[in-house]
C-alpha positions, -999 to +999 in steps of 0.1 A: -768-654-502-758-687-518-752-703-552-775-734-558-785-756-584-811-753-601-821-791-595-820-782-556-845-750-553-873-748-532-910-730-532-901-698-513-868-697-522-860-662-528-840-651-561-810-630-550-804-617-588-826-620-618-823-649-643-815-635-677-819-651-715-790-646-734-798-610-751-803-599-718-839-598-711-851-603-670-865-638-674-876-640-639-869-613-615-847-602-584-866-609-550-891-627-565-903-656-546-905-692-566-930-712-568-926-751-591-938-738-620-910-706-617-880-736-611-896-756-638-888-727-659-859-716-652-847-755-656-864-752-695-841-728-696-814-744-696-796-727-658-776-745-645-773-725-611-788-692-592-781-671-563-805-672-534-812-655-503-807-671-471-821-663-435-791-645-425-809-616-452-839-622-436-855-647-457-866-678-435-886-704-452-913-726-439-915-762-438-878-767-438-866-804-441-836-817-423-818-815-459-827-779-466-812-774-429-782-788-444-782-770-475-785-741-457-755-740-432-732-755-462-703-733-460-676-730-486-642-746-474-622-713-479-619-679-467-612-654-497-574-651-492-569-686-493-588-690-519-572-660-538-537-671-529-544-706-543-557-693-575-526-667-580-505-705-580-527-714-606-530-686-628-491-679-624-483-718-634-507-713-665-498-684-679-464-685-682-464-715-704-491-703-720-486-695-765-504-676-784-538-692-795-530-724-776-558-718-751-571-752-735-555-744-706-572-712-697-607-728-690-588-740-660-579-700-651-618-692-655-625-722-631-604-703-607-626-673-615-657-693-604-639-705-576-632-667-563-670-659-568-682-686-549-660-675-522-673-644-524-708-656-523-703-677-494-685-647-473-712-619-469-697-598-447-664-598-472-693-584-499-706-558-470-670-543-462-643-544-490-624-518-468-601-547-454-585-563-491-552-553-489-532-583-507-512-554-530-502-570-562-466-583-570-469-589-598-492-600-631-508-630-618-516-613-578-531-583-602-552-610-619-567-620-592-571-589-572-592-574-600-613-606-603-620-602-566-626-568-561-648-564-593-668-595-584-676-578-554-683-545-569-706-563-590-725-582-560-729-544-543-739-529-577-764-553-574-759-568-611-772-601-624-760-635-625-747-634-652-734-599-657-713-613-624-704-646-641-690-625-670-672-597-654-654-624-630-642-644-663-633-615-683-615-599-650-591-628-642-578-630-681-584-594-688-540-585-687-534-617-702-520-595-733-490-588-708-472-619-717-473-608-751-453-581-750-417-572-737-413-537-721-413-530-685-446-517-666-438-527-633-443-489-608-440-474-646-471-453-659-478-454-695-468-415-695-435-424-686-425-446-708-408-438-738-427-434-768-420-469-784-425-489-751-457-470-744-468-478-783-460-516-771-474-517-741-509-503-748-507-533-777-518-555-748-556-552-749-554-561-789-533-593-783-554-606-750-584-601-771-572-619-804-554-648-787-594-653-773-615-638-799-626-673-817-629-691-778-665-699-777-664-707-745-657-674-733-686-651-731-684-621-754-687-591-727-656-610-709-637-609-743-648-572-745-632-565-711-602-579-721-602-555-750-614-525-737-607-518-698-584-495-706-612-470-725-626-445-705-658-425-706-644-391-723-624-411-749-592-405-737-587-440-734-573-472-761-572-485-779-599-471-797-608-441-777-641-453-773-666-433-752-686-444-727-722-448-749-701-478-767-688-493-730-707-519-716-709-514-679-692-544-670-664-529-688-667-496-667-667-516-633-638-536-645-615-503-655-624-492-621-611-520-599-582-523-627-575-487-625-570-491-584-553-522-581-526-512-607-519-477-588-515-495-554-492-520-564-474-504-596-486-527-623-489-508-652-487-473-631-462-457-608-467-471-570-499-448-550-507-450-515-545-462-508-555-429-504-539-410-534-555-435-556-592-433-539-585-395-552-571-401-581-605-419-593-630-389-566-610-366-592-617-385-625-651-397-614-676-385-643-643-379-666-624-411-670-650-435-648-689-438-648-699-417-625-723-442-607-698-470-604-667-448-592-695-429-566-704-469-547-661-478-557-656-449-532-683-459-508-672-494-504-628-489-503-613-469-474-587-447-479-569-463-445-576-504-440-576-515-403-538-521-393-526-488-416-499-469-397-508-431-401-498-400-398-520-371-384-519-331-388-503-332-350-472-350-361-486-380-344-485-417-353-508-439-351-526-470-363-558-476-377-581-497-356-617-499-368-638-482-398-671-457-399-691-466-422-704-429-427-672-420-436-642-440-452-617-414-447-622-409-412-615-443-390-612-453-355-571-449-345-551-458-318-528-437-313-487-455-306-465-420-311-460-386-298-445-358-322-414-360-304-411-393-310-418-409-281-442-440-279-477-440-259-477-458-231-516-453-220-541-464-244-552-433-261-581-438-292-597-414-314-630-416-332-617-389-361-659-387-369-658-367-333-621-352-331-632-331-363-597-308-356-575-341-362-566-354-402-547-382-413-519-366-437-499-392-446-492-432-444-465-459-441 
């Protein structure tokens, strides 16, 4: 798919998500094919750009000009983790001069977040296979951006609208920007480890984010609410207002998700997991903590063991991972580089662990 302007549509074009007014009624729906008087709407409307399908989803249009060609094979100039990378530089420089209230600055941080979407958009085999992202936080700013990424992504597979995307990617990139507001560590430390009066502080970050933003009226109000709320969860155990999930927005839900994940893999906020023990952690909590239907397609699109992940299996063997099944994220292609003695392989030896049903992965690097 690709993001166009409105000004540039075509008949035929083929709406990749619906165009919605601002209460959140379908204006003009997914799939739908436009004709003039559809693009003279949607420009009434005041939309300034839409998602589209392309040919590479099947969609090839007729009566292509040499400038629709060129439309067409327009590809953004960076890959993800460049982009990602160049946007942690940003963020990082931004935030921590930031004050309280003094907020001009951050439109440039929910550029960053557009940037990161259309980078998304323009790589759709990134949106197809999520299994590879493993740029583990290091801090605030990487965690930023990692949840921007990976719940932009989420959103695209969910299948949500433009602008449910739009807002979820703004409110995703600021959403721990209450963190420079307090002064208690949180770095591999999980809230039920810290003593009383840090954990009291620290869960004071979703009320500060929110209020240094609450009167910005150029932040959307669902991005403001997942700055405030994506630590809620469904069964109220969350803060800070132990909300259920009937008062959660689902681009709330998607956002604790990915927030959830990122933080246990690279210790913001939680003690340090492995890949896999967090994929469990949220299988466990799925229809507890999480909406059920967003944690069930969070676990269909992560794998438990990215390509390049040194294992460990139930023979005492090591090995590396070398390719994923789709049918089943926990159970990869490996390539197998030590004996249980010790010793290294020196033939080429592979296992598809979908047909050597005797062999587990136990543990990782």
């Amino acid at each position: 798919m690709k993001q166009v302007s409105v000004d540039n549509l075509k008949e035929n074009d083929i709406l990749a998500f619906p165009i919605l007014s601002h209460s959140g009624t379908v204006l003009i729906h997914a799939d739908v094919a436009l004709t003039d008087e559809l693009i003279e709407r949607a420009i009434n409307l005041g939309v300034r750009t839409v998602y589209i399908k392309d040919e590479k989803e099947g969609i090839v249009r007729e009566n292509t000009s040499d400038s629709d060609t060129a439309r067409e094979e327009e590809e953004y100039p960076y890959r993800l983790e460049e982009t990602a990378n160049n946007s942690r530089q940003i963020v990082k420089k931004i935030l921590e001069k930031h004050i309280y209230k003094h907020n001009e600055e951050l439109k440039i941080i929910v550029n960053e977040a557009q940037r990161i979407l259309d980078t998304v958009i323009a790589e759709p085999e990134v949106v197809n296979n999520i299994t590879e992202i493993r740029n583990v936080s290091t801090d605030m700013y990487t965690h930023c951006i990692n949840v921007c990424t990976l719940s932009t992504i989420m959103a695209l597979r969910l299948k949500m609208s433009n602008k449910q995307i739009h807002n979820i990617a703004m409110g995703a990139i600021l959403h721990d920007i209450g963190l420079r507001y307090i002064n208690v560590p949180y770095v591999n430390v999980s809230e039920n480890k810290m003593t009383n009066k840090d954990a009291v502080e620290y869960k004071k970050h979703t009320i500060f984010g929110y209020s240094s933003l609450q009167d910005e009226e150029w932040l959307p109000d669902v991005a403001k609410e997942i700055i405030l709320f994506h630590h809620e969860r469904i069964d109220g155990s969350g803060y800070p207002f132990q909300h259920k999930g009937d008062r959660l927005k689902p681009e709330v839900k998607l956002v604790s998700i990915c927030d959830d994940f990122d933080s246990m893999i690279s210790g913001i906020g939680s003690e340090k997991m492995k890949i896999y023990e967090a994929i469990e952690y949220i299988k466990v909590h799925s229809g507890v903590k999480y909406d059920p239907t967003i944690a069930s397609k969070f676990l269909d699109s992560v794998a438990a063991y990215p390509v390049g992940c040194t294992v460990y299996t139930s023979d005492g063997e090591k090995a590396v991972v070398i390719r994923q099944n789709k049918e089943a994220a926990d159970r990869p292609v490996i390539r197998m580089t030590e004996h249980a003695d010790g010793t290294p392989y020196t033939e080429n030896v592979e296992y598809n662990l979908l047909k050597q049903l005797t062999m587990f992965i136990v543990d990782t690097e």
